[in-house]
Structures are given as C-alpha cells and as structure tokens.
RODO-2510 file (C-alpha; in nm, 4 decimals, decimal comma):
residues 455
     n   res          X          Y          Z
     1     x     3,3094     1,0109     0,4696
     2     x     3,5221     0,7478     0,3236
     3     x     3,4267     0,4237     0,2291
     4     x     3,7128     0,2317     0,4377
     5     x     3,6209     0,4897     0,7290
     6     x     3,2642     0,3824     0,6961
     7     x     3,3150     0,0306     0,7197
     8     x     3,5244     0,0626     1,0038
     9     x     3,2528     0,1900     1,2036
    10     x     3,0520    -0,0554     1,1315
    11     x     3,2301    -0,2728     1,2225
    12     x     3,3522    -0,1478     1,5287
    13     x     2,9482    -0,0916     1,6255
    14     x     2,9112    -0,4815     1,5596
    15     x     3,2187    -0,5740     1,7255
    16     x     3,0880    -0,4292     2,0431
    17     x     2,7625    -0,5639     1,9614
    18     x     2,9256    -0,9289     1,9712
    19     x     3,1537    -0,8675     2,2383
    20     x     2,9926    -0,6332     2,4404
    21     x     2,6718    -0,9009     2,5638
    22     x     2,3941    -0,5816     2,4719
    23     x     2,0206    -0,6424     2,5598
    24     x     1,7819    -0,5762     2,2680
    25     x     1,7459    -0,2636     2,2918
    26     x     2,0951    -0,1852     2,2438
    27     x     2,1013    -0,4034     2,0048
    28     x     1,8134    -0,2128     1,8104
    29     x     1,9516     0,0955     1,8671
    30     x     2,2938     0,0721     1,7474
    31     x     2,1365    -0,1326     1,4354
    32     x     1,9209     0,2021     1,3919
    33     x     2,2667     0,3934     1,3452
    34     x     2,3767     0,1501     1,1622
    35     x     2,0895     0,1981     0,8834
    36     x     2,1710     0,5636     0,8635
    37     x     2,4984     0,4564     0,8193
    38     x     2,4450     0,2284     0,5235
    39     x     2,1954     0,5087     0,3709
    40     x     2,4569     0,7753     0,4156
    41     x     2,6954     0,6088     0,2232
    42     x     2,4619     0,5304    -0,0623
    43     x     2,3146     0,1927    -0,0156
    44     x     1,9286     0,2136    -0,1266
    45     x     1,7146     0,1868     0,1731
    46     x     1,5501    -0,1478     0,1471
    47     x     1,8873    -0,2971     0,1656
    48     x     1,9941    -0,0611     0,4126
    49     x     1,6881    -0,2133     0,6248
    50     x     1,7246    -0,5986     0,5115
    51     x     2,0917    -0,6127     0,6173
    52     x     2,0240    -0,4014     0,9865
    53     x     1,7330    -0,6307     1,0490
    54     x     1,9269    -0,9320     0,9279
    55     x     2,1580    -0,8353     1,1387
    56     x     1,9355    -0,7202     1,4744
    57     x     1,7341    -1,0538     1,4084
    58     x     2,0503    -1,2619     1,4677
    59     x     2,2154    -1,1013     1,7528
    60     x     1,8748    -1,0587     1,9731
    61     x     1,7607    -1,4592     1,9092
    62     x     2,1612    -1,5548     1,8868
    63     x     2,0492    -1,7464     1,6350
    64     x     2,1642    -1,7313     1,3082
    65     x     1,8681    -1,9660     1,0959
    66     x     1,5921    -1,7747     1,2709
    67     x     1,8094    -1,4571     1,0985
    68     x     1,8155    -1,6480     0,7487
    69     x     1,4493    -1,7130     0,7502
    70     x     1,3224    -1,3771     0,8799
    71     x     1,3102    -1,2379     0,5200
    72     x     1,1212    -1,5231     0,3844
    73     x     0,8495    -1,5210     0,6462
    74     x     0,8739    -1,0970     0,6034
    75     x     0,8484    -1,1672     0,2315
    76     x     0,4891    -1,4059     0,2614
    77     x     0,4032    -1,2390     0,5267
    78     x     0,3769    -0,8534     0,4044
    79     x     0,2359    -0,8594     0,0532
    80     x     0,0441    -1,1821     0,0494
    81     x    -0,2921    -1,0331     0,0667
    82     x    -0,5595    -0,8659    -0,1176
    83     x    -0,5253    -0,5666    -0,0037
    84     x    -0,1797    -0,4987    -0,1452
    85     x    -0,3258    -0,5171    -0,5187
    86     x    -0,4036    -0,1168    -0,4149
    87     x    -0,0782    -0,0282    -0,4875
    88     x    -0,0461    -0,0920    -0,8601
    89     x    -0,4253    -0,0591    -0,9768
    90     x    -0,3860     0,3296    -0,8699
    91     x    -0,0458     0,3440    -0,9831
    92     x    -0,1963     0,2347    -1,3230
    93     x    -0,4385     0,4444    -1,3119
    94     x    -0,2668     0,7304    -1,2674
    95     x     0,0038     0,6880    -1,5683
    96     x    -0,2723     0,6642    -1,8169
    97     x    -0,4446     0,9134    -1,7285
    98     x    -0,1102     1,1324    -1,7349
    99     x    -0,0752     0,9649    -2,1169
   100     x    -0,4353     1,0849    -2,2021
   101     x    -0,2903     1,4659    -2,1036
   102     x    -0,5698     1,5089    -1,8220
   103     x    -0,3287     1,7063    -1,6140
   104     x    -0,2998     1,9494    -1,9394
   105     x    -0,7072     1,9496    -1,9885
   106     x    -0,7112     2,0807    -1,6499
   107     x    -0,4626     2,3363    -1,6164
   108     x    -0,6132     2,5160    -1,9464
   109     x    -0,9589     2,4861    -1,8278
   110     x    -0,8003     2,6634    -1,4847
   111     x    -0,6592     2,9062    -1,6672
   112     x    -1,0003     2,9974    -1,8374
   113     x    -1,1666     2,9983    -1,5481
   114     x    -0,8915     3,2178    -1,3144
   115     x    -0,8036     3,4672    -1,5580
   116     x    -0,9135     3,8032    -1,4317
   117     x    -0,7741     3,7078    -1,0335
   118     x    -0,4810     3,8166    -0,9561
   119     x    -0,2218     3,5612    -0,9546
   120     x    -0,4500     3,3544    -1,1567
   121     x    -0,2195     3,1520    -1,2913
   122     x    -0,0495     3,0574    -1,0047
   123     x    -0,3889     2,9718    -0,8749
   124     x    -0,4625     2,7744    -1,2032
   125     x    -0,1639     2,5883    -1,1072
   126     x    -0,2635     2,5297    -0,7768
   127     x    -0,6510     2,4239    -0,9185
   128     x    -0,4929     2,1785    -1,1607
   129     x    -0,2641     2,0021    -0,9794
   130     x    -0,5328     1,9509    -0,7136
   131     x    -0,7545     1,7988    -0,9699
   132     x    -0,4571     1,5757    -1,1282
   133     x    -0,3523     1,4941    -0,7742
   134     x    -0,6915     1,3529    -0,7382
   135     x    -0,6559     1,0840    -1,0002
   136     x    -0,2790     1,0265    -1,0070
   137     x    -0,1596     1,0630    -0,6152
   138     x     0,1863     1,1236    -0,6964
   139     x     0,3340     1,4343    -0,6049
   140     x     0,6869     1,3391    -0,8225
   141     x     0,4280     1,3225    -1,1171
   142     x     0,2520     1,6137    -1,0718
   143     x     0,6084     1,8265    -1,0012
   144     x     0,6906     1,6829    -1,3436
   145     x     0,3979     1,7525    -1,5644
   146     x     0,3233     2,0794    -1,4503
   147     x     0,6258     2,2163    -1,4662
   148     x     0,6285     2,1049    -1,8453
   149     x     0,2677     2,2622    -1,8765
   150     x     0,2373     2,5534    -1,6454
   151     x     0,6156     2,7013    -1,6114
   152     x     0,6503     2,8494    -1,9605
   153     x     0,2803     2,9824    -1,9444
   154     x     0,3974     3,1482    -1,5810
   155     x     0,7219     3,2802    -1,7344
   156     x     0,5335     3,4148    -2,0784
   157     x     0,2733     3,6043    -1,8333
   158     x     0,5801     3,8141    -1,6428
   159     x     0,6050     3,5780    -1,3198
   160     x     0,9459     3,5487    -1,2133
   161     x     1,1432     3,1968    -1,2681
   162     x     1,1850     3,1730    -0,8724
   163     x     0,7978     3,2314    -0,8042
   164     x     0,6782     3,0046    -1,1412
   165     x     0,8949     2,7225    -1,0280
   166     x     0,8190     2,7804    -0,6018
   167     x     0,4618     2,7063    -0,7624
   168     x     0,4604     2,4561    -0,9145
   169     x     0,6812     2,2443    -0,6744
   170     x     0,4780     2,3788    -0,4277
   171     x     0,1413     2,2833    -0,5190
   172     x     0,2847     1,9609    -0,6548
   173     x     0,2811     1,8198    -0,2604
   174     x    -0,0964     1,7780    -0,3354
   175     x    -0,0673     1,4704    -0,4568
   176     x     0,0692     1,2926    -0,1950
   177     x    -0,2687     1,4201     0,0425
   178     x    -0,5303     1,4003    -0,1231
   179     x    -0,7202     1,0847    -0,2177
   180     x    -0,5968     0,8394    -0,3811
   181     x    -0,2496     0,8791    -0,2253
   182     x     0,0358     0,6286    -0,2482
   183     x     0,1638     0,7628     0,0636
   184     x    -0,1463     0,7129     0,2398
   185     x    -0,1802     0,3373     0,0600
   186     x     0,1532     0,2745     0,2376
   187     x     0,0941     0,4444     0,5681
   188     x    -0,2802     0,2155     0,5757
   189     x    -0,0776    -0,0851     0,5036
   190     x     0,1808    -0,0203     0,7436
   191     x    -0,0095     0,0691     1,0313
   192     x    -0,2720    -0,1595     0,9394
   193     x    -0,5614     0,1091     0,9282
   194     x    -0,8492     0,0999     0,6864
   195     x    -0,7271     0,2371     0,3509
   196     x    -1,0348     0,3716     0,2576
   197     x    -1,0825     0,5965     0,6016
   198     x    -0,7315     0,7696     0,5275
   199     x    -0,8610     0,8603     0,1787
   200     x    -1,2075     0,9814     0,3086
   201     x    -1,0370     1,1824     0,6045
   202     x    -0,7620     1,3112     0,3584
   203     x    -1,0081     1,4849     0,1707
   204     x    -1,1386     1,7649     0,3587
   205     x    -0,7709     1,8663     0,4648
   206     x    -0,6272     1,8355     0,1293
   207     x    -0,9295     2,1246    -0,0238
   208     x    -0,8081     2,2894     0,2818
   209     x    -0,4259     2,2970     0,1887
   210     x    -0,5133     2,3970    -0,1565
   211     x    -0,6847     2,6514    -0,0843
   212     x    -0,4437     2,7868     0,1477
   213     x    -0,2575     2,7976    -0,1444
   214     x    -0,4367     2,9516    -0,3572
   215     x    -0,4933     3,2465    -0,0801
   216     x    -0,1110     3,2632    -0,0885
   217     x    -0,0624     3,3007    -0,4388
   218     x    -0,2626     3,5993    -0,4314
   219     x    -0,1795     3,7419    -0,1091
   220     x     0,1883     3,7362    -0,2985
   221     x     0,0779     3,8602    -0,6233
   222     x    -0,0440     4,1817    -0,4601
   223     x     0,2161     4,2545    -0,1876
   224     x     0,5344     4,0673    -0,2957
   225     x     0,5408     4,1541    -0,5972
   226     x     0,9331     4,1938    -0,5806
   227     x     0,9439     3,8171    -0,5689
   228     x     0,6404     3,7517    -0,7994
   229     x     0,6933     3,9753    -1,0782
   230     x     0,4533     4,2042    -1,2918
   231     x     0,2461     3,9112    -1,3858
   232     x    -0,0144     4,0667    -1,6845
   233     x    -0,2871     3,9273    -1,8200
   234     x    -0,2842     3,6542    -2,1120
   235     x    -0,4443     3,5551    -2,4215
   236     x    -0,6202     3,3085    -2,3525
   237     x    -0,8879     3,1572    -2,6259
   238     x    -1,2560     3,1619    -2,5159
   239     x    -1,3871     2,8033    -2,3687
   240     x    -1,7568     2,7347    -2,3569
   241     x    -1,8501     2,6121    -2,0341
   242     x    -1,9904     2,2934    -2,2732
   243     x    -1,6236     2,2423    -2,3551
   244     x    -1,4665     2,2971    -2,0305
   245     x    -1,7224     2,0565    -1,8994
   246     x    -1,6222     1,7947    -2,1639
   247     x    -1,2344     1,8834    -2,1141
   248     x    -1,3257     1,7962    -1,7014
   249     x    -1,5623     1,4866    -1,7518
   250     x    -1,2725     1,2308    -1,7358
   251     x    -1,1212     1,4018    -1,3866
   252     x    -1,5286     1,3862    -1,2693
   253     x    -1,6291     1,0663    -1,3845
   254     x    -1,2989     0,8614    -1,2427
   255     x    -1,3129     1,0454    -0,8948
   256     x    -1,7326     0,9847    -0,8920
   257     x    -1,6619     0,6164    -0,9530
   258     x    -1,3466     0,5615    -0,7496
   259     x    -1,3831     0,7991    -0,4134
   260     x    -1,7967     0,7286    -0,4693
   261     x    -1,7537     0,3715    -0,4477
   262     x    -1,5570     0,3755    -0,1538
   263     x    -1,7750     0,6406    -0,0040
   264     x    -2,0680     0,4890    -0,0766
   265     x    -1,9356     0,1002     0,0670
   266     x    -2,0260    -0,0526    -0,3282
   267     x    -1,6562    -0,1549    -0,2994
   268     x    -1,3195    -0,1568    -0,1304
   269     x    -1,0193     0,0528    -0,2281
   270     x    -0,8607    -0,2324    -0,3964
   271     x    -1,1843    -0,2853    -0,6499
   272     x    -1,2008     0,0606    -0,6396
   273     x    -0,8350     0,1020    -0,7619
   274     x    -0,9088    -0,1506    -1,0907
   275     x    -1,2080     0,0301    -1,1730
   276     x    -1,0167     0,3556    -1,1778
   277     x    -0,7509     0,1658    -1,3775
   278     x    -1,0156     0,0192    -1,5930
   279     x    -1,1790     0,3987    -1,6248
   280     x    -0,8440     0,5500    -1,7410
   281     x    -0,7737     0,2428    -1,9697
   282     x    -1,1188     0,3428    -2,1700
   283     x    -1,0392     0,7541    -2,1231
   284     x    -0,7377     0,7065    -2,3030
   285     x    -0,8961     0,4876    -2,5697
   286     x    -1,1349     0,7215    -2,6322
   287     x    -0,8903     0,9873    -2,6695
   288     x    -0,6546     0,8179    -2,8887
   289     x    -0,3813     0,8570    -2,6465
   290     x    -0,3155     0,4901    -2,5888
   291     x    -0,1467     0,2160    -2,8392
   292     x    -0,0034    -0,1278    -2,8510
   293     x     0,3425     0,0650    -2,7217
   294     x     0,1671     0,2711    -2,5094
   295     x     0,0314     0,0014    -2,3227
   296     x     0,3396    -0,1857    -2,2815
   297     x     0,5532     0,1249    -2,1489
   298     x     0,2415     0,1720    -1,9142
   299     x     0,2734    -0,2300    -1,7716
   300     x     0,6389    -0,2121    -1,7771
   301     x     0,6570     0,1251    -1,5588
   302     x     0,3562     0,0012    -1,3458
   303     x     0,5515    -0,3211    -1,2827
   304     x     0,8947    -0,1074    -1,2376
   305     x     0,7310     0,1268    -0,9634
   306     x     0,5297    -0,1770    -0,7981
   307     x     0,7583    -0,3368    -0,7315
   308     x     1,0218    -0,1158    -0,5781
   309     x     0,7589    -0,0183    -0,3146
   310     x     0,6257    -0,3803    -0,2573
   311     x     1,0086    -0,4870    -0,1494
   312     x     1,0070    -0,1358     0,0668
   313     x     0,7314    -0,2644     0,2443
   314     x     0,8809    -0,6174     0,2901
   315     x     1,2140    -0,4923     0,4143
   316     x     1,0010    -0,2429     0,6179
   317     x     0,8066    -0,5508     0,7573
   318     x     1,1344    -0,7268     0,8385
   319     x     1,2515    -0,4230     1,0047
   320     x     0,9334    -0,3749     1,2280
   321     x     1,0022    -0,7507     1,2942
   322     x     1,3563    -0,6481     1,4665
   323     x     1,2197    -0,3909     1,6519
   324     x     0,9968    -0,5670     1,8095
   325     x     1,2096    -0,8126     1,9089
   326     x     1,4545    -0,5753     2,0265
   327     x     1,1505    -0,4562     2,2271
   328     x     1,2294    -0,0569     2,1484
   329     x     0,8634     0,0419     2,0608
   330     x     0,7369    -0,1320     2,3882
   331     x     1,0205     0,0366     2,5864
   332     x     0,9753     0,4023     2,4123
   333     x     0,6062     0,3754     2,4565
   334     x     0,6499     0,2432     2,8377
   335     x     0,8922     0,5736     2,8734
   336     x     0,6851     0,8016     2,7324
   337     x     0,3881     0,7082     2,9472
   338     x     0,6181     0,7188     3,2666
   339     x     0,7220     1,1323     3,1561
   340     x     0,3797     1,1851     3,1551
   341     x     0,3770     1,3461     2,7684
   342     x     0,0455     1,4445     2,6276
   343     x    -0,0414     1,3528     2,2994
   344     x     0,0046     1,6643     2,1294
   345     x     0,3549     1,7082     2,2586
   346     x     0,5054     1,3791     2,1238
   347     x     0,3152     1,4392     1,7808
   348     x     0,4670     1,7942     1,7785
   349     x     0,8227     1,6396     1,8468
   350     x     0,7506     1,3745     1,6058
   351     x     0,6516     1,6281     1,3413
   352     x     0,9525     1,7374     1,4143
   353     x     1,2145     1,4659     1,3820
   354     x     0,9920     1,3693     1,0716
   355     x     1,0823     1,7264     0,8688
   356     x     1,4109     1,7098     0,9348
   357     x     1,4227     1,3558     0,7840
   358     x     1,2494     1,4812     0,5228
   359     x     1,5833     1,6398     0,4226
   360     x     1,7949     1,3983     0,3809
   361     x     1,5542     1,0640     0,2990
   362     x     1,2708     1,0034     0,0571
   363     x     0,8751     1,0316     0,1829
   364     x     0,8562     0,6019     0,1830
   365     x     1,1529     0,5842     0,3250
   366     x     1,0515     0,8336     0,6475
   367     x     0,7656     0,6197     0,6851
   368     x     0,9605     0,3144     0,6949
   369     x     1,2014     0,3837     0,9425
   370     x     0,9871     0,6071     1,2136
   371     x     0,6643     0,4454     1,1773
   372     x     0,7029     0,1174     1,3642
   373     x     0,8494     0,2897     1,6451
   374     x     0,6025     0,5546     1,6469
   375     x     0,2603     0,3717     1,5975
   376     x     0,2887     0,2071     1,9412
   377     x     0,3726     0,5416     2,1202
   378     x     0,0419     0,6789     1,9513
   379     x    -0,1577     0,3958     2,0138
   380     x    -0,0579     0,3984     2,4375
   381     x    -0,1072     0,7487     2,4400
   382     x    -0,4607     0,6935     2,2961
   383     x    -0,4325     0,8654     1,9409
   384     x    -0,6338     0,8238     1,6530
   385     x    -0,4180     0,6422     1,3881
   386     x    -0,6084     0,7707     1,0810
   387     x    -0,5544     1,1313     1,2212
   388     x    -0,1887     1,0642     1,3001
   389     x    -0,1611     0,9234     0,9123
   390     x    -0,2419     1,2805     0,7830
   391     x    -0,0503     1,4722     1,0083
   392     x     0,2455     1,2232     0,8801
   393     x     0,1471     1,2486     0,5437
   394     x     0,1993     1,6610     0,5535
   395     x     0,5150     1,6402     0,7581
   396     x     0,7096     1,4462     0,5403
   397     x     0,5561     1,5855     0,1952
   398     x     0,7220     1,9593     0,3598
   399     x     1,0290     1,7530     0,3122
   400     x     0,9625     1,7074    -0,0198
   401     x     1,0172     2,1652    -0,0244
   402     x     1,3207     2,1398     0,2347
   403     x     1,7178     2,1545     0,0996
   404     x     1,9484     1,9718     0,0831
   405     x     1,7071     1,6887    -0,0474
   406     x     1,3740     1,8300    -0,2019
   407     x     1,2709     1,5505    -0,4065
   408     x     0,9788     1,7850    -0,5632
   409     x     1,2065     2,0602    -0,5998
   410     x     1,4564     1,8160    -0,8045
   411     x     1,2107     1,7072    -1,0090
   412     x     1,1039     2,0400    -1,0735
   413     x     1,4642     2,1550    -1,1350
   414     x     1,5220     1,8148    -1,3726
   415     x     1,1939     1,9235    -1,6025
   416     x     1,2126     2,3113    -1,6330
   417     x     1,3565     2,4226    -1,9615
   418     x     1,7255     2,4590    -1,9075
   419     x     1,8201     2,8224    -1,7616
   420     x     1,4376     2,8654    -1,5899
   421     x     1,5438     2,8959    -1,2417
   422     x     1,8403     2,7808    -1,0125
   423     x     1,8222     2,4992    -0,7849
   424     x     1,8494     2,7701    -0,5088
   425     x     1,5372     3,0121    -0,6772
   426     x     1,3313     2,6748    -0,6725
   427     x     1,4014     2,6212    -0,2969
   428     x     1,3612     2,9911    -0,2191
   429     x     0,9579     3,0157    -0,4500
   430     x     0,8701     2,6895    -0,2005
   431     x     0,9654     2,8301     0,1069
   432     x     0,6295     2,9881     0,1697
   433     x     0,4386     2,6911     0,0463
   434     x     0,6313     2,4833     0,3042
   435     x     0,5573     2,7255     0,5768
   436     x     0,1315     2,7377     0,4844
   437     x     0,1578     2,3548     0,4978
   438     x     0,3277     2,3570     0,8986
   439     x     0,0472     2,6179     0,9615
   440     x    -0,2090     2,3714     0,8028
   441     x    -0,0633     2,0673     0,9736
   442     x    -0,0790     2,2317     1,3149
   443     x    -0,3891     2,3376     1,2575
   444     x    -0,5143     1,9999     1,2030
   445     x    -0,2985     1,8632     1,4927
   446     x    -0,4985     2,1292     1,7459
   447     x    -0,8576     2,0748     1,5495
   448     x    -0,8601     1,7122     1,4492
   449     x    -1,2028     1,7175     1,3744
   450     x    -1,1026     1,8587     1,0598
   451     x    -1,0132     1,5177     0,9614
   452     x    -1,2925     1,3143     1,0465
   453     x    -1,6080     1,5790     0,9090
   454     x    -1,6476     1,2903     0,6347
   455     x    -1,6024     0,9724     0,7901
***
C-alpha cells in the first residue's frame, strides 16, 4: 500500500473520529486499526503505540494537555521501580556467558553424550540449546549460535540442510520458555504477576517441550528419513565424564545460584539476575574470554537491548492507559461474561488470534498489543494469570516458526553459511517443531497442573 494511500486512511479514520462524536470505545477501536496501520507501513511499534495512544488519550478526555502529559506520567510510571532492573541483569548475563562459548561447551558435551541414538545430533541440538536457553533466555540468541555451532556438524554427519536448519530454529524457541525468559520478565511486568512464579512454573513445561523434541527428532530420523537424510555416525573425540563435568560446571553453577535462589526465597529475581550477571562476569574471567573491549561491547549491547524494551514497555503502559480509558477491556470482559464463554474457549480463541500475530509482528510486540485487553477477560473469567503467561509465552514463540515473519527462522537463515538451506527449507524443517509445540500448549491448556507441580 502506498504511502499517500496510507495516510489518507488515517486520516479519514480520525476525521470521523473528530466529526463523528464516537464514545470510547470507538474511539479505542478505530485507534487499534490505526496501530496496525502505522506498523504495516513500517513505523517501529513503540511509536506505532505512543502516537495511537497519544491520539486515543486526547479524543476520549477532549483534552489535549491531559494527551501531552500521558507519556510523561507512562514514562515514571512504568519503569520506575526495582523490579525493572530484571531486565538488563539477565540480559547481561546472558551475553557473557555467550562470549565465554558456554553454548559451544554444551553442544560438544551433547554430542558425546548422544552419539550412538539415532538422530543424536539433532537431539544434541535440542539438549544444548535447552541448557543455553537456561542461562541466556533468548531464543534470537540461541537461533544464532547454534546455527554457527551445530549446522555444519548436522550437514558433515549426512542430515539434510532443510532438517539441520528446521532444528536448530526449532529448538531455538527454548529460550523464550524456560527460566530465565525475557518474554516471561515482560509478560510478569506487564500483567503485574510475580516474576519469579512464571520462571518456577515455566520450568516443568519447558523439560516437557524439549523433550518432545527430542522424541521428534528421532521419531523422524527413523521414519522420515526422506526429509532427514542418511545421518551416520561421527568422529567424535572421547570426553571423560571429569571433563564433561568441568565443560558443564558454569551452565550448573549459574542455574544452582540463580533459579536456587529464587526457589529457595534467599532472593528476588532482580538480585537473582545480578548474581547471575556477576557469575558470568567471573566465568568469563576465568576463561579468558572477557577483556577491556569485551566488556565495553558487552555494556554497550546490554544498554542497546535495555533500552529498546524498557521504552516498549512504556509505550505499552501508555497504551494500556488508552484502553482503559476507552473502557474496551471492561466492555470485552462484560461481553464475554454475558455469552457465557468458558475459560478454555476464549484461551483457545486467544491462542488463536495470538499465532496468527505471530506472523506478521515480533513476540514483545504480541504481548504489547493483546495483553491489556486480554488480562481483564482472564481475570473475570477466573483464570490463573501465571498459567495464562505460559500458554502466551508458547503461542507467540510458534510465531517465531510461522511464514511470512519467522523471526527464528530469519535469524537462522541470516547465520547459516551461505547456500545451507533456502528460506523456504528452513520454514518447511520447523513445521513439525511448530506443530509438537500447539500439541504441548494444548496440553497444558487442558492439564494446567502441569504448570504449577513446582510452585
């Protein structure tokens, strides 16, 4: 769509916003269509959400200087509190511990260990990026180191391109579930849940998702092996299980004293996230992996990725703002009680709506834009919000698998060597790890006590 075409729509919808005396709902909605508007024609989303909510603010208090100061109250109001120094203590964490090649240590020892089953080292993969997942919880990180350490292993080994790359974008979803998560930092903020629940109750479904995937690598490697390949074994050099121990004592000592901590109630997720940081600082010391220049690319980048998800959440928080004054939630909530829906059936049509946003918009971005809208519904229809936050948190990672967005499968495309696999092999080698993780996600929405055998 052209850009004059675009911004005559919008502002045609504003015109009949101004002229056409809406009540706040209509006002909301038609500053919803508005955003996907805006994010259609390439505007990054946290302006896309300042400028709708500007916008929504104004026209449902007809006042234009409670408008202007609704992004400085947003602005004190969302980050100014303890809690939000989560977000870059794990996000330190995790990029030194991807400088001190942890991710690598694990994959080989994976490897050693996974040899002689078939499809091992698609299950290796699966193994590492579990264990890097639960140190780093990025799944954009783990898409990109492992397809730097595990694709030309897969391809040596007789796997096809398709299959090696489906893998490793596959299993690189991981990080985003299990604990610690910067989706499931966000979703805790957001929905104003206690952080260190979601990363207890994320644990036992994210060994169960990983395992699942395992079971399908193999299950694949003996009947499919059209799309596999003739995977053979590998040379592999022998690793005494002193060595493997030593290669894996980082990975165990970080999670002991970061998911222990919180576990055990010695400390909350945000003093649990600088001792992990502090933990990866001396890993990386100790391994020689981290200089003067090191350290300062490792600030800078924190600082970089900090902060564009600190002014998500404010425009997110200015956004909720809007809503509520345009009282959607209350009404959708109110109409969803009066149809009578049960609780499984709105988080099945959520689920839904969520995976197909999950191919066209980012995983924060999903979260900003259906979350305030869908918290309330959960909360009249009397769900659990810690459950709902990992049925979310699967949902829109599948998106991360889907065309025509698939960040993980971009990322995956951006790092193979050049001529791997096509953008369309990687899509096709995720499929069935997208359709394992709706399986796993329903299961969990039918059994939720899957999520809460921890806490």
């Amino acid at each position: 769509m052209g850009f004059g075409i675009l911004v005559t729509l919008i502002v045609t919808i504003f015109a009949v916003m101004i002229l056409g005396d809406l009540s706040p709902v209509g006002v909301g909605i038609l500053a919803f269509i508005g955003l996907f508007f805006l994010v259609a024609a390439g505007m990054p989303v946290a302006f896309a959400l300042i400028a709708m909510s500007f916008v929504g603010v104004w026209l449902t208090r007809d006042n234009f200087n409670v408008a202007r100061n609704a992004p400085g109250i947003a602005s004190s109001g969302a980050v100014r509190s303890f809690e939000f120094g989560v977000v870059p203590l794990f996000v330190m964490m995790g990029l030194i511990l991807d400088r001190a090649d942890v991710g690598r240590d694990a994959f080989q020892v994976a490897v050693v260990l996974l040899r002689r089953v078939r499809g091992g080292l698609g299950v290796a993969t699966v193994a590492a990026n579990a264990i890097f997942a639960a140190i780093t919880g990025s799944s954009i990180a783990s898409a990109a180191v492992f397809s730097r350490i595990a694709a030309p292993a897969m391809k040596e080994a007789g796997y096809t391109g398709r299959f090696a790359a489906g893998v490793i974008a596959g299993s690189s979803v991981l990080g985003m579930l299990i604990p610690p998560s910067l989706l499931l930092i966000i979703y805790g903020l957001l929905s104003e849940v206690s952080i260190g629940k979601l990363f207890i109750a994320a644990i036992v479904p994210g060994l169960l998702l990983a395992s699942a995937f395992a079971v399908l690598n193999v299950v694949m490697a003996t009947w499919f092996k059209r799309f596999v390949g003739e995977p053979h074994p590998i040379n592999v050099e022998h690793m005494k299980v002193g060595t493997m121990f030593l290669r894996l004592l980082p990975v165990i000592a970080i999670i002991v004293l970061v998911m222990g901590g919180i576990y055990g109630g010695l400390f909350s997720p945000t003093e649990a996230g600088a001792i992990g940081a502090f933990g990866a600082f001396v890993v990386a010391l100790v391994r020689g992996k981290l200089d003067w220049t090191g350290i300062k690319a490792v600030v800078l980048e924190t600082g970089y990725i900090t902060a564009s998800i600190l002014f998500l959440i404010i425009a997110a928080n200015l956004y909720a703002r809007m809503l509520t004054l345009s009282t959607i939630p209350m009404e959708a909530a109110s109409a969803i009680a009066a149809l009578d829906l049960q609780l499984v059936a709105f988080v099945l049509l959520y689920m839904v709506l969520v995976i197909l946003l999950g191919m066209i918009l980012d995983s924060v971005s999903i979260m900003l834009v259906i979350l305030p809208i869908a918290i309330p519904v959960v909360n009249v229809l009397g769900g659990d919000l810690i459950w709902f936050g990992i049925i979310t948190v699967i949902s829109i990672e599948i998106g991360l698998l889907t065309p025509p967005f698939g960040l993980s499968v971009f990322v995956v495309r951006g790092s193979l060597p050049k001529g791997f696999a096509t953008l369309g092999e990687i899509f096709a080698g995720a499929a069935p790890f997208a359709v394992v993780m709706l399986l796993v996600t329903l299961l969990i929405v039918f059994v939720p006590g899957i999520v809460h055998m921890l806490n």
